[in-house]
N, C-alpha and C positions, 0 to 999 in steps of 0.2 A: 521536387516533392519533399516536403517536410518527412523525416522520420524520428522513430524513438525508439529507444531500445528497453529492453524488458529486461531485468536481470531477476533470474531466477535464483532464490536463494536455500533450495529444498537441500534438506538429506536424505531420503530414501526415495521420493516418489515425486519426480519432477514434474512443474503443472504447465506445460508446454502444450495440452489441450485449452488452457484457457488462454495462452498467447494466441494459440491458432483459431480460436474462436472468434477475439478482438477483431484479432487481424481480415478474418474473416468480414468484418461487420465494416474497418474505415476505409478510407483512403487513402489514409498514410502511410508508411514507409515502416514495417516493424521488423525489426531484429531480438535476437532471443541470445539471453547468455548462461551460464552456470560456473559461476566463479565460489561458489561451496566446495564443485567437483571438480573443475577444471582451470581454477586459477582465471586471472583478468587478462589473460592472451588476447582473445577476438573482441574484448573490449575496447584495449590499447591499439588494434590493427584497424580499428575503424575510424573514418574521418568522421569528424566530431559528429555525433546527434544532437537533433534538433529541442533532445526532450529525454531523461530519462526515469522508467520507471523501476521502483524497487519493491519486489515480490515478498511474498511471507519465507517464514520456516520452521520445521521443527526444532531447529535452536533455538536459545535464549540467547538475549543482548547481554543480560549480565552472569553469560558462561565468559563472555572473553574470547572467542576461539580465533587463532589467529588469521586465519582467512577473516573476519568478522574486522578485525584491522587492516588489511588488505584491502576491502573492497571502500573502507572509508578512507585510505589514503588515493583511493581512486576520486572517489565521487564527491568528498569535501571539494579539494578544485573545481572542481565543476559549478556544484553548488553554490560557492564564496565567487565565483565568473558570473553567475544570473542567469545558468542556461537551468530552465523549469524542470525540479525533477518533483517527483510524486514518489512517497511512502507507502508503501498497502503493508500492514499487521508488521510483521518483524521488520518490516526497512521504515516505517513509521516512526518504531518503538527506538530501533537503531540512530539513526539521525537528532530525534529528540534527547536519547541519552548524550549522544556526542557534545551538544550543546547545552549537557546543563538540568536538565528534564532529573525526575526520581521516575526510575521501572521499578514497578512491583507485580506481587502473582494478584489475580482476582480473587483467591480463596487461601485459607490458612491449607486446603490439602493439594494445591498448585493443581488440581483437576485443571481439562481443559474444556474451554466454555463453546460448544457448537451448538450453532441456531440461528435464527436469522432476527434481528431485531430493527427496529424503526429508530434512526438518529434526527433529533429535530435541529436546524438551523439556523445561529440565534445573531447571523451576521449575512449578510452580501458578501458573498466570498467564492469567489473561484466557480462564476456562475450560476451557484447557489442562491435563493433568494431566501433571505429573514424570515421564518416563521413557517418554510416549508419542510417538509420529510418527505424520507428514502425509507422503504426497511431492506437492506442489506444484509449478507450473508457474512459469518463471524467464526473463528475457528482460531481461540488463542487461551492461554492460560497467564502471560503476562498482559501488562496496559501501561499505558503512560499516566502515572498516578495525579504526579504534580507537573506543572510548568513551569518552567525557569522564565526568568526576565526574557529570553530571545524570544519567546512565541505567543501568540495568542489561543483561545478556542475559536470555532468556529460551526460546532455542532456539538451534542451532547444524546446522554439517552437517561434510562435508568438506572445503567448500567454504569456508565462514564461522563465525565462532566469536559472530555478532550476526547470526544473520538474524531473530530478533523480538527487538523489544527494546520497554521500560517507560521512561518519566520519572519520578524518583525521587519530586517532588512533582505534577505534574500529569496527568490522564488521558488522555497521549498513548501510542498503542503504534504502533509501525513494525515491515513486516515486509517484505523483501526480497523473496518472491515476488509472483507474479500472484493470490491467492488470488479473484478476480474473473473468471478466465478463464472465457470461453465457449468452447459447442468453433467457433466459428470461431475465436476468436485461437487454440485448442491447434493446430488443424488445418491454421492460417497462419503462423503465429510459431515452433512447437517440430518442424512437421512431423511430429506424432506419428499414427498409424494407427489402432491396434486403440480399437474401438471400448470396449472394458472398459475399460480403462486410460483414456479419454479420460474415460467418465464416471465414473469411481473418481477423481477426480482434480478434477472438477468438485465433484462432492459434499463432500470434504476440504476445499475454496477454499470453497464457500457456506459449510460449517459451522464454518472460524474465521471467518469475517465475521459469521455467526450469532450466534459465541460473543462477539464485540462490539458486535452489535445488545444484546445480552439486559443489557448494561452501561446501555441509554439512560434 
């Protein structure tokens, strides 16, 4: 059985509801970590994954913290081997910086920006088709401003002109939303309501994570 592991990057409030929800939903193999809190022990104890994914956080990529190089002297390797990993919001932002990318805040008062917005798709990419949209659930106060030579776009809003983005040579993809949201984070994080919206919204999050399962 194909697995992936999930590395959660939280500082106060781990989102291990929305690993359990994924998990809930595929068939594959999901493992959960917290090397913010706990260092990359059960990382390194595990035989290689098929796939990994990197979660948000309430840090900033351009704090530096040294776990914040810890976890990239893990997953560079990996990454530069070709084994698929995926970015969501801070491991997006993360990875992008590492290669070159400018972070910056969305606003001159680094407020943080929750809500849910529509990213349109302006490439075939990572099962995504040209011309179609998602709206997804968003919960950040940094972005990935510019793009270095290693990456392309691959979606955009009105917001961001990179909110998915591609490595030119290796199988990394980054996307600025939540696409792992559970409805507790939608219904704690974005304060969203109506129950249609909440799971129209879920479904869109499983099924790009889906569409880079279906890559392992």
């Amino acid at each position: 059985m194909k697995s992936v592991a999930f590395i959660d990057c939280f500082m106060d409030t781990p989102v291990i509801h929305s690993v359990n929800s994924y998990s809930q939903h595929t068939k594959i193999n999901c493992t959960y970590h917290m090397p913010s809190k706990f260092g990359l022990k059960s990382l390194e104890m595990l035989e290689q994954a098929d796939g990994y994914i990197i979660l948000g956080s309430a840090s900033h990529v351009t704090e530096n913290l040294p776990w914040h190089k810890d976890l990239l002297d893990f997953i560079i390797p990996k990454i530069e081997s070709n084994i698929p990993t995926l970015g969501i919001c801070f491991g997006h932002q993360l990875i992008a910086d590492y290669y070159g990318c400018e972070i910056d805040y969305l606003s001159e008062n680094k407020t943080i920006n929750i809500h849910s917005r529509e990213i349109t798709f302006s490439k075939d990419e990572m099962g995504c088709k040209k011309g179609s949209s998602l709206e997804l659930a968003f919960a950040h106060s940094q972005f990935v401003k510019a793009l270095s030579n290693n990456f392309y776009s691959f979606a955009s809003s009105n917001t961001s002109k990179n909110e998915a983005i591609k490595h030119n040579e290796y199988n990394f993809w980054g996307v600025q939303a939540h696409p792992e949201a559970s409805q507790l984070f939608l219904e704690t994080e974005t304060q969203l309501s109506d129950n249609k919206t909440i799971d129209q919204i879920i479904k869109n999050g499983f099924s790009f994570i889906d569409n880079f399962v279906s890559l392992l």
